[in-house]
N, C-alpha and C positions, 0 to 999 in steps of 0.2 A: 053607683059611682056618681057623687058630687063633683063638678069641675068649676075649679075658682080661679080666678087670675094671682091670688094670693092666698096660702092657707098660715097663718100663724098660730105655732103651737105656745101655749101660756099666756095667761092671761093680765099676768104683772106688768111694771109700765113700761116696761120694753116692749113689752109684745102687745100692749094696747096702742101706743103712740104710732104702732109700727102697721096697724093696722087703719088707726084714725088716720096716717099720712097714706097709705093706697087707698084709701074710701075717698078722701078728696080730689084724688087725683081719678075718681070715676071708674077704679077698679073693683071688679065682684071680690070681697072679702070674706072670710071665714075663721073665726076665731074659737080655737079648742083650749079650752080649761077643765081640767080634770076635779078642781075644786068645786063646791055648790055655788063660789061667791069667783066674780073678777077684782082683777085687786092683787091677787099677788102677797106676796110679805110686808110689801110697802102699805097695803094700806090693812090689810086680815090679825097680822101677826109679829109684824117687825114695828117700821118705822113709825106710823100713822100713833098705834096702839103705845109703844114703847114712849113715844114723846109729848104723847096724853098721861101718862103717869108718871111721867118726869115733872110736866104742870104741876099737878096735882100733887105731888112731893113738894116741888117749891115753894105753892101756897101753902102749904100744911107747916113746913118747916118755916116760911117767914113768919106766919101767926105765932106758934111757939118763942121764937128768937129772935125776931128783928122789930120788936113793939115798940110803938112812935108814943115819943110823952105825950101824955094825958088822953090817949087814947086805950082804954082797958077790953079785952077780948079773950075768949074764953073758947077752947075745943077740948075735944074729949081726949085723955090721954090714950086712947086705943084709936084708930082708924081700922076699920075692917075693908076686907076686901068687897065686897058688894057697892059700899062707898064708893071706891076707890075706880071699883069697874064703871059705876053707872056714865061717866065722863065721856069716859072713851068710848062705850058701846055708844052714846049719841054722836060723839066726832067719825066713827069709822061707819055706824048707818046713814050719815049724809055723804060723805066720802063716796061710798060704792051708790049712793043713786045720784051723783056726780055722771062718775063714769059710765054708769048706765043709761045715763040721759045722753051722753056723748054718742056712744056705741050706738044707741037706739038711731040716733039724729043721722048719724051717716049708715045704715041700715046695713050695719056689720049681722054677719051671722054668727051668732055665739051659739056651739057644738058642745055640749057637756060628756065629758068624759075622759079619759085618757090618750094621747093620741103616740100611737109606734107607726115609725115609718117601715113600707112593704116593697117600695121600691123610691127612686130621686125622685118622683114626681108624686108619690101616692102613700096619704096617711089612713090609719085605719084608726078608727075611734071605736075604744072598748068602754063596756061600762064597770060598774064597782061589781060587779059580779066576773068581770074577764070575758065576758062574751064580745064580740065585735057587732057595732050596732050598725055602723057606714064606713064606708070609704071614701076620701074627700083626694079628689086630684088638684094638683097645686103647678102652675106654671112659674111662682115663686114660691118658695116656704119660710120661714121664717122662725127658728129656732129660738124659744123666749123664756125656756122651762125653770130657769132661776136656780136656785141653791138652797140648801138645808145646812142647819147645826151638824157637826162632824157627834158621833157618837161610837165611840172605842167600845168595842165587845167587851171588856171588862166591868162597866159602867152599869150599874143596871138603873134606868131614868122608871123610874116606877110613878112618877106624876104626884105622888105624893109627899115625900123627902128629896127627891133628886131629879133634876130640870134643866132644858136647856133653854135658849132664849128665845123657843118660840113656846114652849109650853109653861112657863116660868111666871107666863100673862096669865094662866089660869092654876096659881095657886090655890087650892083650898079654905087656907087661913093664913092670916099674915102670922109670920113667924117671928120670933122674940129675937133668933141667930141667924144668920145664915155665912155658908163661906160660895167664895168666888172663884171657881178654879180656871185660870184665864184673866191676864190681864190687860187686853187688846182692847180694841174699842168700846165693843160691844160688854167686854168684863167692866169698864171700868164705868160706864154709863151707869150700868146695872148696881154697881156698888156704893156709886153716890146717890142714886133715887132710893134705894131703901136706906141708904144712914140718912138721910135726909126724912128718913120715916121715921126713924128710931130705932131701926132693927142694928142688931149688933153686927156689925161686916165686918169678913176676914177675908183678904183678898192675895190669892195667891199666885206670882207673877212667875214664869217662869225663866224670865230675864232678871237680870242686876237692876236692873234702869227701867223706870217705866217709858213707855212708849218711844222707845228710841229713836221714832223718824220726827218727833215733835220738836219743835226747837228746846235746847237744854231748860233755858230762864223758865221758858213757857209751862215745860213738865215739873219744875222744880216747882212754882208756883200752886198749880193742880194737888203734888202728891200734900203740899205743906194745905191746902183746902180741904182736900179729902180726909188730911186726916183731924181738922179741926172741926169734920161732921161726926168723926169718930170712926172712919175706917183705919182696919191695921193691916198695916202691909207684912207678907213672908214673902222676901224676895229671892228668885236666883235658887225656885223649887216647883220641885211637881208632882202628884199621887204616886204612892204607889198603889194602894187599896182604897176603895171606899165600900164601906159596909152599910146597912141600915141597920141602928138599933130599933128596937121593937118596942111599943109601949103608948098610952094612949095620950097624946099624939106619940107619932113616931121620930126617931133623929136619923140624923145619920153621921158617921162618923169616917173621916179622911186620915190614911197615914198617907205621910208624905218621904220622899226618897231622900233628906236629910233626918228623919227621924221625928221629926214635929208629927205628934195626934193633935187633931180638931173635930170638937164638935159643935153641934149646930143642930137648928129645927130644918134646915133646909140645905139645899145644896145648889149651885146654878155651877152649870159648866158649859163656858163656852169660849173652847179652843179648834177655831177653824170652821169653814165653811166648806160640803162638796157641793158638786154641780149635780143637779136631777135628771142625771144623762141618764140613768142606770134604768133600763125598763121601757125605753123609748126608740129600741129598733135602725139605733144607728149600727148595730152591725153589718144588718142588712142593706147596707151603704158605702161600705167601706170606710166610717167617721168612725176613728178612734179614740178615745177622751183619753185626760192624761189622768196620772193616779188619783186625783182631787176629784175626778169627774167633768174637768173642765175644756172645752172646744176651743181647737186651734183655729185662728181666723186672719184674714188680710188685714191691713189698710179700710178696707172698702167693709168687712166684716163680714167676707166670703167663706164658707168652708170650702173642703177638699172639692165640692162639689157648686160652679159658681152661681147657678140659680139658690141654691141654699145659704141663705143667712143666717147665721148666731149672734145674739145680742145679746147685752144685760150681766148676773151673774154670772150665765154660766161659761164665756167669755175668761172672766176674772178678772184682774186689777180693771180700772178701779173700783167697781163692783159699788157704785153709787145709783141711788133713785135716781138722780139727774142726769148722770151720764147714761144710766141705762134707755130713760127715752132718749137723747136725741141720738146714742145708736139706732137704735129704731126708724127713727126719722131718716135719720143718713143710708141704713141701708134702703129701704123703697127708693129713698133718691135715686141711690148709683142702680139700681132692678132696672127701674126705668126711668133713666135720662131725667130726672126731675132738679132743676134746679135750686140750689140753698147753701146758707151758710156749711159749712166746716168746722167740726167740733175742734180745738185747740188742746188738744189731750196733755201737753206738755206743761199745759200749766193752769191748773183748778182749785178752786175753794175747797179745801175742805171744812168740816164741824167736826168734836165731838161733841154730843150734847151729855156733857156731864155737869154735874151740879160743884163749879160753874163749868160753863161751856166754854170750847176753847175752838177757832176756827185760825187757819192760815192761808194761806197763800205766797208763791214764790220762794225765794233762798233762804235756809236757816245759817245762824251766826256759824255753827259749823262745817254747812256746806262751803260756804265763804271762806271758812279758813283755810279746807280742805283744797279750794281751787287756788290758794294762794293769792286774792283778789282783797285789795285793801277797801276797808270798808266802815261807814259811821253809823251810828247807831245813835236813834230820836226815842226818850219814853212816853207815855203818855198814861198821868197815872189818874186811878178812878177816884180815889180819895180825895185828888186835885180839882174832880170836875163838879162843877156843882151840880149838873142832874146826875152824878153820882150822890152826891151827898141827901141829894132830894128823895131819892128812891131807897136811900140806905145801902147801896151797894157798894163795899169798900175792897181791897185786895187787889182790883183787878189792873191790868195794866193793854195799852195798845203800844207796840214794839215795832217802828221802822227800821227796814237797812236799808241803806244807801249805800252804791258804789260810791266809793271817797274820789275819786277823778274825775265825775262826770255829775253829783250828787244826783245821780238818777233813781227813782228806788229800785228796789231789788228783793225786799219781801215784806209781805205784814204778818205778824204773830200777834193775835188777842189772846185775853182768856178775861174772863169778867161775864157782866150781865149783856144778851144781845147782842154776843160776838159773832154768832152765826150771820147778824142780818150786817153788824158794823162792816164784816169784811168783804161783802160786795164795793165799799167804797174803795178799799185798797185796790180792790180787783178793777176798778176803773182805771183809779190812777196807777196801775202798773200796765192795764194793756194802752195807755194814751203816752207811756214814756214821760212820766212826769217826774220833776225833779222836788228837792227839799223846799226851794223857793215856789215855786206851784203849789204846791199844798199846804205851805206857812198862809199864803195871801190867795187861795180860795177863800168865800165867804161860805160861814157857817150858821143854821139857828142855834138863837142860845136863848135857855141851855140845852144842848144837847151830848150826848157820848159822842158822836161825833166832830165836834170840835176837837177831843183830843187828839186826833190826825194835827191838828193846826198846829197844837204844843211840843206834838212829838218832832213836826217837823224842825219847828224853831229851835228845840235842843238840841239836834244834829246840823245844824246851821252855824249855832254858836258853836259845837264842839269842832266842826272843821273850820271857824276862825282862827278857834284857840291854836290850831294845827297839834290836835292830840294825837299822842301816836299810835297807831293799831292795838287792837287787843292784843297780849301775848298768845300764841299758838299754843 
């Protein structure tokens, strides 16, 4: 028996941050990863990985289609995947000796292996063979096991035709087709990086509407993007079969429950994420996960059990890298008495990073309407800005609301190039309570994408002179 003052089980940035914040605070730390690598999804097989080859599509695709006069350039019309890998595999080997330098420096204990709990204070660490190697006692623990691609027994994911989006990184060969079963975040990232390759994308939404919690303008912009990379959308369907045809390469072929056949070299599906509860000995504790595999928690992000903490995915909403460490951070704080901010759960940036990216924050024009809240609306468009023009990025727009009574804002919606990094600006002037007139007469560099804040604001200025009257409901 090992006795730690903190044992955190996963290795992902929950459970990293979560143990970098008890290591500074001069607590013995322990940290059990059952993978060869720390790291997690975020940096092995999700995030890190997934938005190295979304670059890497971009630059591929702008070479192809956005050539600047009299500038002449030449790529091969194939990209292979080797290529394609080489990028990322250098972005996610500095990554992980990142965090290993971290780890190292505050001399966490990294435990390789699987870890089930045997009783509230004590995990046992098995290895890939099932045997129990140690027992590590915890006077806090720290639940950080993350989440996986959902995969329906029906489905057979063979790694070769059919994939979800952790395995999907390591296709074979790039494929000529592929369809997208899933049109959630993670579908629709997925279906602009490879049209943005060239690959034929068929993307199948199981909704009318794509992404329905995006603001409407914002998703209309997206699908009308996507599909000028050459994705086609089946909306408002979903499998009923998917078979492999056989043959060298192999396909695979999808019916769907309105009658539509698709085929394709490839197949990606990814509809849903569970929690990696299943195999980790919370029975033996009374922690019941719900059907998703996901942990019920406080406030404070206590289980049933309040020396036990759950962070990160398997938590659930909002199930972000960012959110997931300063859970982490937050829980050691409330463990022990350690003072610091307050995550603001109520109100966070999101991205998607699709090609283009679309990020928000705050009210959408239809939660506004919903609340009955009269309201102005600033554009700010990319075509208008001149380091848009410089970069060649057109289409894109930045979208203020303003409460109309107070012209306080109320939310930002981008979609364009950079929208991930522009919407931290909103997310300033939304937590400082800034109004239309504040962000018309902030100073801006120019040219910058962020001046269009300036524009947008100034056009919801003039339109509450004009006293336009609300959108119709």
């Amino acid at each position: 028996m090992n006795t730690f003052d903190v044992v955190v089980v996963g290795g992902g940035p929950g459970g990293e941050r979560a143990a970098i914040q008890a290591a500074r605070a001069g607590k013995r730390v322990a940290l059990v990863e059952r993978e060869n690598v720390v790291g997690g999804m975020r940096v092995n097989w999700g995030t890190i990985p997934s938005k190295t080859l979304r670059e890497s599509a971009v630059f591929v695709h702008g070479l192809r289609h956005n050539r600047l006069d009299g500038i002449k350039v030449e790529i091969a019309d194939t990209i292979t995947i080797p290529e394609l890998k080489y990028r990322e595999q250098r972005v996610v080997q500095r990554e992980l000796e990142l965090i290993l330098s971290s780890l190292t420096r505050y001399a966490i204990e990294i435990v390789r292996g699987e870890g089930r709990f045997v009783d509230p204070h004590t995990v046992a660490v098995h290895g890939a063979d099932g045997r129990m190697r140690l027992r590590l006692r915890g006077d806090v623990i720290v639940i950080a096991v993350g989440s996986s691609p959902n995969r329906p027994a029906d489905v057979r994911f063979d790694d070769e035709t059919v994939f979800d989006s952790t395995t999907v990184l390591r296709l074979p060969r790039m494929p000529q087709s592929m369809i997208v079963l899933g049109a959630g975040v993670i579908g629709v990232e997925y279906a602009s990086i490879f049209s943005a390759l060239g690959v034929a994308v068929t993307l199948v939404d199981t909704r009318a509407d794509l992404l329905p919690f995006v603001d409407r303008e914002i998703a209309s912009l997206l699908r009308r993007e996507l599909q000028r990379l050459g994705t086609v959308f089946v909306p408002n369907d979903q499998y009923a079969a998917v078979e492999r045809i056989d043959g060298a390469p192999p396909a695979v072929r999808v019916t769907t429950r309105s009658g539509n056949v698709l085929e394709a070299d490839a197949l990606l599906y990814c509809v849903g994420r569970d929690g990696n509860t299943r195999g980790i000995g919370l029975e033996a504790i009374g922690i019941t996960p719900d059907p998703r595999g996901l942990i019920k928690v406080n406030e404070h992000f206590q289980t049933a059990h309040p020396h036990i903490y759950a962070v990160g995915d398997v938590v659930g909403y909002p199930a972000l890298a960012s959110t997931s460490m300063e859970q982490g951070r937050q829980a050691i704080r409330h463990a022990f008495g350690i003072p610091g901010p307050r995550l603001r759960t109520e109100r966070l940036p999101f991205a998607i990073y699709a090609i283009p990216e679309v990020s928000y924050i705050g009210e959408t024009e239809e939660a506004l309407r919903q609340q009955g809240l009269p309201y102005v609306v600033g554009r700010g468009h990319y075509e208008m800005n001149p380091r848009g023009q410089i970069v060649g990025a057109s289409g894109g727009l930045v979208k203020l609301l303003f409460a109309r009574e107070t012209m306080r804002l109320a939310g930002v919606h981008i979609i364009g190039h950079t929208a991930s990094e522009l919407i931290h600006t909103g997310q300033a002037f939304l937590d400082s309570g800034a109004d239309a007139t504040h962000i018309a007469e902030t100073l801006y560099n120019y040219p910058t994408f962020s001046d269009m804040y300036r524009h947008a604001a100034l056009v919801a200025l003039r339109a509450a002179a004009d006293d336009a009257p609300p959108p119709a409901a």
